[in-house]
C-alpha positions in Angstrom: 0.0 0.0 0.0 1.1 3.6 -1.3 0.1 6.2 0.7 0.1 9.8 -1.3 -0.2 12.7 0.6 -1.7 13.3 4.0 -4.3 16.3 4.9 -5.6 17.7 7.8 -9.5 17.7 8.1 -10.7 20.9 10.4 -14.0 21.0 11.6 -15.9 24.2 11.9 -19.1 25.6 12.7 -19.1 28.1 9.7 -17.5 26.8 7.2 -17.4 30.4 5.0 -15.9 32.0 8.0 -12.9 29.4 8.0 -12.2 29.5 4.5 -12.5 32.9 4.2 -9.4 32.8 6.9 -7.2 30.4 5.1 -8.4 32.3 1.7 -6.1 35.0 3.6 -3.4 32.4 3.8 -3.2 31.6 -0.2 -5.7 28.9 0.1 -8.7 28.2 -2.8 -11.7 26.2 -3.3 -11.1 23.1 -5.0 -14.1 21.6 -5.0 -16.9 20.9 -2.4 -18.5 17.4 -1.6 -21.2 16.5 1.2 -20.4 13.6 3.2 -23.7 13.7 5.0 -26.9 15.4 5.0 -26.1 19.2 5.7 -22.2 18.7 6.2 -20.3 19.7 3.0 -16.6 19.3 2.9 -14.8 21.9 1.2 -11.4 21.2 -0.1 -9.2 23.8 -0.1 -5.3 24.1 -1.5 -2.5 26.4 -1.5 0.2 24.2 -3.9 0.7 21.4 -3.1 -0.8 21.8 0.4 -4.2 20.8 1.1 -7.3 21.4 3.9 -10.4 19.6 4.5 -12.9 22.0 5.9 -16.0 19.9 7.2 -19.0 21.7 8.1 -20.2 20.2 11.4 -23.3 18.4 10.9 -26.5 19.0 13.1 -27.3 15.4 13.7 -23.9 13.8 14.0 -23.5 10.3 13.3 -19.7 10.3 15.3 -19.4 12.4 18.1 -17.3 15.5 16.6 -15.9 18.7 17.9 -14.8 21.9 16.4 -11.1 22.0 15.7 -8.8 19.3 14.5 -11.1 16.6 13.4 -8.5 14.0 11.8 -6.1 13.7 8.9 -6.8 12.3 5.2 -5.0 9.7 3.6 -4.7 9.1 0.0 -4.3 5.4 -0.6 -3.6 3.5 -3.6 -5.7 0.2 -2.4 -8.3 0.6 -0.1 -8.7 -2.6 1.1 -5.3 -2.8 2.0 -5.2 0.1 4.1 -8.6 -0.9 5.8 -6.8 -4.7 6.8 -4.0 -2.9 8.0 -5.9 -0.4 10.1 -7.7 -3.8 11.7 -4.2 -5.6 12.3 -3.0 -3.1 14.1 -5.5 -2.5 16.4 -7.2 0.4 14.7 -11.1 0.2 14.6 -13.2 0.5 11.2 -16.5 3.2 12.0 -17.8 2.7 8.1 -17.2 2.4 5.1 -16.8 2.4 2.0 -18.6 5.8 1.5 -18.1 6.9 -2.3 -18.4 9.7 -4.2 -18.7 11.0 -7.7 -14.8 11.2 -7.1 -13.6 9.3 -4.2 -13.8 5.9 -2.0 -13.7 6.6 1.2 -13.6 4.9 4.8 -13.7 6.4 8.3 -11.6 4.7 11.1 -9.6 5.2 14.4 -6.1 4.6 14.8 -5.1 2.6 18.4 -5.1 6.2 20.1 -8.8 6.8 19.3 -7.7 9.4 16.1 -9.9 10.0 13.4 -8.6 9.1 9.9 -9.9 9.4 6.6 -8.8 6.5 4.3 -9.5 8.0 0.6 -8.8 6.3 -2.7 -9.6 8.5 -5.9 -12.0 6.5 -8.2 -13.0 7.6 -11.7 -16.4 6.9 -12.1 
C-alpha cells in the first residue's frame, strides 16, 4: 500500500468563516463534496498543500468537535489500508462511502484518532 499525501481535516461551525481565513493564507476552493446530510466538505489548496474544511453536521452520526477533526490519507488500495488499520488494532467506524470522485472509509487509529482512508476513483 502507497500512501500519497496526508491532509488535515478541520471542523468548523461556519465553514465560510474558515475559508475565508485560510483564503487569507493563499488557500482556494477546490471543490466541495457532502459527506452527510447538511455537512459539506470543502477542499481547499495552497500548492501542493491541502485542507479539509468539514462543516459540522446537526445530527452527528460520530461524536465530533470543532477543531482538529483528523487527517486524510490518499491510498492507492483501499482494502489494504482498511486490513492494516484492523491488524493493528485500529477500529473500522464505516465504510466504503463513495463519491462522484472518491472511495472513502472512516476509522480510528489505536489512540482513538480520526482518519480518513480515501482512494480517488474515476467513475
Amino acid at each position: 500500500m502507497k500512501i500519497s499525501s496526508l491532509h488535515p481535516i478541520i471542523v468548523t461551525e461556519d465553514a465560510e468563516k474558515t475559508m475565508a481565513f485560510y483564503a487569507g493564507l493563499g488557500f482556494t476552493k477546490k471543490h466541495t463534496t457532502e459527506m452527510a446530510a447538511d455537512s459539506p466538505l470543502y477542499i481547499i489548496a495552497n500548492g501542493d498543500v491541502e485542507l479539509e474544511i468539514m462543516q459540522a453536521p446537526e445530527k452527528e452520526l460520530v461524536a465530533m468537535t470543532t477543531g482538529l477533526h483528523g487527517i486524510r490519507l490518499n491510498v492507492d488500495d483501499l482494502e489494504a489500508a482498511v486490513e492494516a488499520i484492523k491488524q493493528n488494532g485500529g477500529t473500522v467506524l464505516g465504510g466504503p462511502f463513495d463519491t462522484e470522485w472518491t472511495s472513502v472509509y472512516a476509522v480510528k487509529d489505536v489512540d482513538g484518532n480520526n482518519i480518513t482512508l480515501l482512494k480517488h476513483i474515476k467513475k
